[in-house]
N, C-alpha and C positions, 0 to 999 in steps of 0.2 A: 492422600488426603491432607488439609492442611491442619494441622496441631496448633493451637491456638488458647494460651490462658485462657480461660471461662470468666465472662464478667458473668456475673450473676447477679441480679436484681433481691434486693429484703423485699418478701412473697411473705404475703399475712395470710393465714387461713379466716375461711369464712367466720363470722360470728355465729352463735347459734339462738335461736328464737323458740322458746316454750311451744308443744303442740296442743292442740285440744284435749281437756280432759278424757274425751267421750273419742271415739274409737269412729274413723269415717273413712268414707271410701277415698278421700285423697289422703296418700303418705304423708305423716306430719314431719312436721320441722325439728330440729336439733334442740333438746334441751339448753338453756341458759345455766351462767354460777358453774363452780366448783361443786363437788361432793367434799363432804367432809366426815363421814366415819368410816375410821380404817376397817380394812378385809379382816379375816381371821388370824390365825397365829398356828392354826394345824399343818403340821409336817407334811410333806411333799408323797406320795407313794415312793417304791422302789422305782429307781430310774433303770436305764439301759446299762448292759451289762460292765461291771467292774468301773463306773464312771469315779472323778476324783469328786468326794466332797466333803463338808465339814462336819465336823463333831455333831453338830447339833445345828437344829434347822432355823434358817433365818429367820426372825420373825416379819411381817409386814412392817408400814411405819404404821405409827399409834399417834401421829399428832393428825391436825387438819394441814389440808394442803396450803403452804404461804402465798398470804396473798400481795407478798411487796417484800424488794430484794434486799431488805434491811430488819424483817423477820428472824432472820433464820442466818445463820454463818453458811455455807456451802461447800459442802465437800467433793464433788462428786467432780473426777479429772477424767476426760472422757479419752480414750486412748492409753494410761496410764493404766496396765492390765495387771493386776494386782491379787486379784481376789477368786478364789476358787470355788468355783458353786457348781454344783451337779452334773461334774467332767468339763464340764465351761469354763473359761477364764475369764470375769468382766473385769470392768474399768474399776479404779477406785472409785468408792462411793457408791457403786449400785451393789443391789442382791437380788436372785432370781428365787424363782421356784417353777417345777416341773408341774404342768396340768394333766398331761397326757399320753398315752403311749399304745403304742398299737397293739389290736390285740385283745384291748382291754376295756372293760366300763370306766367312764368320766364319774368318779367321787366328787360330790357335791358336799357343800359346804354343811349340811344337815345331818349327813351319816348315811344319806341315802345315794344309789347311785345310776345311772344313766340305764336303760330299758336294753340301748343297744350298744356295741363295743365302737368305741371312736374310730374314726374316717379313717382310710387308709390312706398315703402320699398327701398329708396335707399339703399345700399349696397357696398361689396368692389370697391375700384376706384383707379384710376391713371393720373398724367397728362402726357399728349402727345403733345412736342412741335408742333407746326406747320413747315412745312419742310422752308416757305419762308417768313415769314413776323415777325421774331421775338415773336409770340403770341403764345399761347397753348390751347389743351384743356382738360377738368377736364371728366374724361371716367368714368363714374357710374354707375353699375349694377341694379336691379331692379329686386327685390326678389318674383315674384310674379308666382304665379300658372297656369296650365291651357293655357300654351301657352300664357298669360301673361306678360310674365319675357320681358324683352329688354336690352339695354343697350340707358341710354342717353350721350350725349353729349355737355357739357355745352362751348359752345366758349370763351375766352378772348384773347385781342387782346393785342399788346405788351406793351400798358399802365395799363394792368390789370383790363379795363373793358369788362363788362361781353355784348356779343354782338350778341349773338346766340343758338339755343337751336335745336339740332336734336335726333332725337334716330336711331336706329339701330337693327337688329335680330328682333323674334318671337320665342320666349323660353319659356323657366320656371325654376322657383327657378335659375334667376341666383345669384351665391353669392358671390364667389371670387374673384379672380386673378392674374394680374400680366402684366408688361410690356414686350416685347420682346428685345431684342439687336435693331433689326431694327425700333424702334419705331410704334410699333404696339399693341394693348390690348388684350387680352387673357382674355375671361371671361366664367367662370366656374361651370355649373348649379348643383343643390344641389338636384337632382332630380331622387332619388333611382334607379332603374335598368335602365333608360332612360339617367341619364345625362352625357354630354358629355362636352369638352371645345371649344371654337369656338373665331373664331380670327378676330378681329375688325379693319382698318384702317383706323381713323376720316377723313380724308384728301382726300382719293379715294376713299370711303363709301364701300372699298369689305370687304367682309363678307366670312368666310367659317368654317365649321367644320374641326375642327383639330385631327391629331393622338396621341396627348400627351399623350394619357387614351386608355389602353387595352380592357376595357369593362365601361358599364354603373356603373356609379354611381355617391355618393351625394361630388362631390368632390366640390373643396373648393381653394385655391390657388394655385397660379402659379410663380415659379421664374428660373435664369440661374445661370448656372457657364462656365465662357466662358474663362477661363484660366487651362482648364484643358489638358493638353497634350496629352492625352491617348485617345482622342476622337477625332471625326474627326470636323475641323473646330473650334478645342476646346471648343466644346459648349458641353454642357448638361444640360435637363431640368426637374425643380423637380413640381411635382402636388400634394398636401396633399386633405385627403378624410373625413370629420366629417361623419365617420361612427366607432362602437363599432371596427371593424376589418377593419378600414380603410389602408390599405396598404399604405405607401410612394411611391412614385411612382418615378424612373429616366428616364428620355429617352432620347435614342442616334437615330436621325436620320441618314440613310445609308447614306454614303459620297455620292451617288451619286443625293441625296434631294440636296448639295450646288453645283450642276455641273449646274442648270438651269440658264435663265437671271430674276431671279425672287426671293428675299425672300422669297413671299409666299409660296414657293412649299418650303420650308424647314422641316415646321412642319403636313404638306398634302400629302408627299412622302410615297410609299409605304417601307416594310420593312425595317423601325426602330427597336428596339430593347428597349421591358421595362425589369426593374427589379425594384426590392424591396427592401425595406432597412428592415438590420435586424441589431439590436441593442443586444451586449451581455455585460452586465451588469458585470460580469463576471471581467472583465478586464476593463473594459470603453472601445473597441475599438469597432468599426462594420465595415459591408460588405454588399456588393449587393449580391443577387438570380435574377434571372429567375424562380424561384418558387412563387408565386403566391401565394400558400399557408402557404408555410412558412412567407411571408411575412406579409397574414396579422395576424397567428396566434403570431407572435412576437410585430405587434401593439396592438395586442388584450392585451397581457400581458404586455407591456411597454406603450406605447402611444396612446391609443384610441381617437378618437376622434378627429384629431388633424385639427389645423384651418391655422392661419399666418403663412408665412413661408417666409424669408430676405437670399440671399445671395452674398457675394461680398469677393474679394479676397479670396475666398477658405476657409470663413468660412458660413455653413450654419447653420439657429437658423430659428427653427419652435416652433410650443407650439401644447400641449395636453390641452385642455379647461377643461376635465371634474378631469383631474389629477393636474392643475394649475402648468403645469410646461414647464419652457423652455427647450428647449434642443440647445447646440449648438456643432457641428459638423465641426472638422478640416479636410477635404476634402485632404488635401496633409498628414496629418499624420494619416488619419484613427484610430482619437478618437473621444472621445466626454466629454462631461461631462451636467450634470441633475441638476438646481437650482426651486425652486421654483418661482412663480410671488406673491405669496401672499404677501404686504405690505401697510402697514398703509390702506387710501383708496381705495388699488388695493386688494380689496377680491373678486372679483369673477372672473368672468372666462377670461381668455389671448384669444384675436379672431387675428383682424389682425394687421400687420407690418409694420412697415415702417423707413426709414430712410429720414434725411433732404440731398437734394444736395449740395452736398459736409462735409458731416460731417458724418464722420466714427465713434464718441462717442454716438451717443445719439439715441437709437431705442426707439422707438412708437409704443405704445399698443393703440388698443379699447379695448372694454371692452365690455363685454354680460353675461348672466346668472340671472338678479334681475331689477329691476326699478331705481338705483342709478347707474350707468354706467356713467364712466369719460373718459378723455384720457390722459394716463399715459406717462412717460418716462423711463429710465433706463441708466447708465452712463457704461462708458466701465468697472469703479469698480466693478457693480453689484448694484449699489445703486438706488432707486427708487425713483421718485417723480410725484404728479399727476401736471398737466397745467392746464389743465380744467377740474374742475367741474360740473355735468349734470343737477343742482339745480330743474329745472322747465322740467325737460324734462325724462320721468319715460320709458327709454326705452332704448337700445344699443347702443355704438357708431360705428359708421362705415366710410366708403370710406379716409382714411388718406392719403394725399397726398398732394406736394409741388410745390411748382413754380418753372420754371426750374432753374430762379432767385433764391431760396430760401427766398425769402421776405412775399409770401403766404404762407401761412397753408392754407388747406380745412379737413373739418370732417362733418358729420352729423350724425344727429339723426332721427333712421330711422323710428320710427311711424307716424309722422307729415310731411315725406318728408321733412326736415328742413337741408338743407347744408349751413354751415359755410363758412367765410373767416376770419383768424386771421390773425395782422401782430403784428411787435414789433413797440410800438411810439415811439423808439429809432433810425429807421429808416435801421437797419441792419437786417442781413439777418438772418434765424433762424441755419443758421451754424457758425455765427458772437461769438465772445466773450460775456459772461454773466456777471449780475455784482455780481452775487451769486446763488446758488443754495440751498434751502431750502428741504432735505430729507425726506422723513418718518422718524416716529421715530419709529417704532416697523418694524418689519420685518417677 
């Protein structure tokens, strides 16, 4: 393959637009503004066994989120791994705290606690504002077998505490996905000739199977590109499949999926249209098929495997796990170009993606493949650095996802059911100014 620095485009996430008061059958829009009253200050539960951590339990931050980089001094040196928090090592400047652990009821911020014990194998996530009351929620797959699999859903309210716990579906292997424009989740079972993607609304608890996927398989993430001219409604949606000949997948729903009074029917309408990406090394450019088998013999020999997949302004950046390499993808000039993820503590395998809201520089990795799995960054240079560290925690990182604030992180680790929340004790947002960043040194 060719190895090739990564230009990378500054990728703004979407704005977000107030929903309706009143509760309707189309998904609403992303809340607007910042939240500004901090979560609680209550100690963590017992974490996973013998884990390192400190005296006494961090508190949240206690001011509002800044709103301009001349607020506030900045602490927070992202790679700069310093600080010991609940067997983890972050960066200087941030503090975690533990939500979750398998096994167990989710403790809610009132004293009261979850009906049923938290999801097993959490896996890819997302948060989903709530359409009316400022608050969101943290949508978490559940990687588990056997009709098994679910998705949960962890409530927070607009102070950032945690207030609720539901699940959703009857699956298996689910392990991906992805948001939708309409704020909806999309999660994506990894479940060989059975699996399929299925679409979640935390808000109106509907549920359905979706057409993203031409046929069964172990697919894996979900994202849009909704600036595309050439499609109708400008949308288009891409699904990646951790299989040896996992096909990329694109799909155009028929214009007449946006003629209903319904989002839903967007991705459930009949005759859509998939294709496949094929990648010609050749030149660096590529192109879609309708062949099916070209496309996945072109993954077979380029990108097998492939897991995360980020896209925004018309650049798309997915990864091959088993080849450790990004790819990212100019959607208006039909190139591409191949870097590798290996650096310093990021040697194993690239899973899923993420970006902070509002911060077009900084993509986020998990991590899979070994028992030392962190969570990485990467700077629009190409330059890499890890955040946190998986010290006490011998298993993958998974479900990466932000506050619509940016002030939360969430991650876990997913043998122990163990989800995360980091902030900065700087009190900004994780799209906010840094006060340095600390690289790998090898690459």
């Amino acid at each position: 393959n060719v190895i090739k620095k990564a230009k990378v485009n500054a990728i703004l996430v979407e704005e977000f637009t107030l929903g309706s008061p009143e509760p309707t059958h189309n998904p609403t829009k992303f809340p607007t503004g910042l939240l500004t009253t901090p979560p609680s200050r209550n100690p963590t539960r017992t974490p996973m066994a013998n884990p390192t951590t400190t005296s006494s339990p961090t508190k949240f931050p206690t001011g509002s989120p800044t709103k301009g980089p001349t607020d506030v001094a900045a602490t927070y040196v992202p790679g700069d791994l310093t600080v010991p928090c609940e067997g983890l090592t972050l960066s200087t400047g941030l503090a975690c705290r533990m939500l979750t652990m398998r096994g167990s009821k989710i403790q809610f911020e009132d004293g009261t606690e979850s009906s049923v014990n938290m999801h097993q194998r959490p896996d890819g996530a997302a948060v989903i504002p709530h359409p009316t009351d400022g608050g969101w929620y943290y949508l978490s797959n559940s990687e588990m077998n056997n009709d098994q699999g679910l998705v949960g859903s962890l409530r927070f309210n607009s102070d950032g505490h945690l207030i609720d716990y539901q699940t959703h579906l009857t699956t298996s292997r689910n392990c991906g996905g992805g948001r939708t424009p309409w704020n909806t989740w999309v999660s994506c079972e990894e479940n060989s000739n059975n699996g399929v993607c299925w679409e979640v609304d935390p808000y109106t608890e509907f549920e359905q199977e979706t057409l993203v996927t031409d046929i069964g398989g172990n697919y894996e993430s979900f994202a849009y590109d909704n600036q595309d001219p050439s499609a109708p409604n400008s949308t288009r949606y891409f699904v990646t499949e951790d299989s040896s000949n996992g096909a990329l997948i694109r799909y155009t729903p028929h214009p007449n999926a946006y003629n209903t009074d319904s989002n839903y029917d967007i991705l459930s309408s009949p005759d859509g249209t998939h294709e496949f990406l094929i990648l010609n090394p050749d030149d660096l450019t590529f192109h879609w098929t309708t062949d099916r088998t070209q496309g996945e013999n072109n993954a077979t020999d380029i990108f097998p495997y492939t897991e995360g997949i980020d896209c925004h302004n018309r650049i798309l950046n997915f990864v091959s796990k088993t080849r450790k390499t990004l790819f990212t993808l100019d959607l208006e000039m039909g190139t591409y170009i191949a870097s590798s993820t290996v650096s310093g503590l990021f040697d194993l395998q690239p899973d899923q993606l993420k970006r902070a809201v509002g911060d077009g520089k900084i993509l986020y990795f998990a991590e899979d493949g070994g028992n030392d799995c962190d969570i990485h960054g990467r700077d629009s240079t190409g330059q890499y650095f890890t955040i946190v560290r998986g010290d006490d925690y011998p298993t993958e990182t998974t479900g990466l996802a932000f506050s619509p604030n940016g002030i939360y992180f969430y991650a876990a680790y997913q043998t122990d059911a163990n989800i995360f929340v980091f902030w900065r004790t700087d009190g900004l947002p994780f799209n906010g100014i840094v006060a340095d960043t600390k690289y790998h040194t090898s690459r």
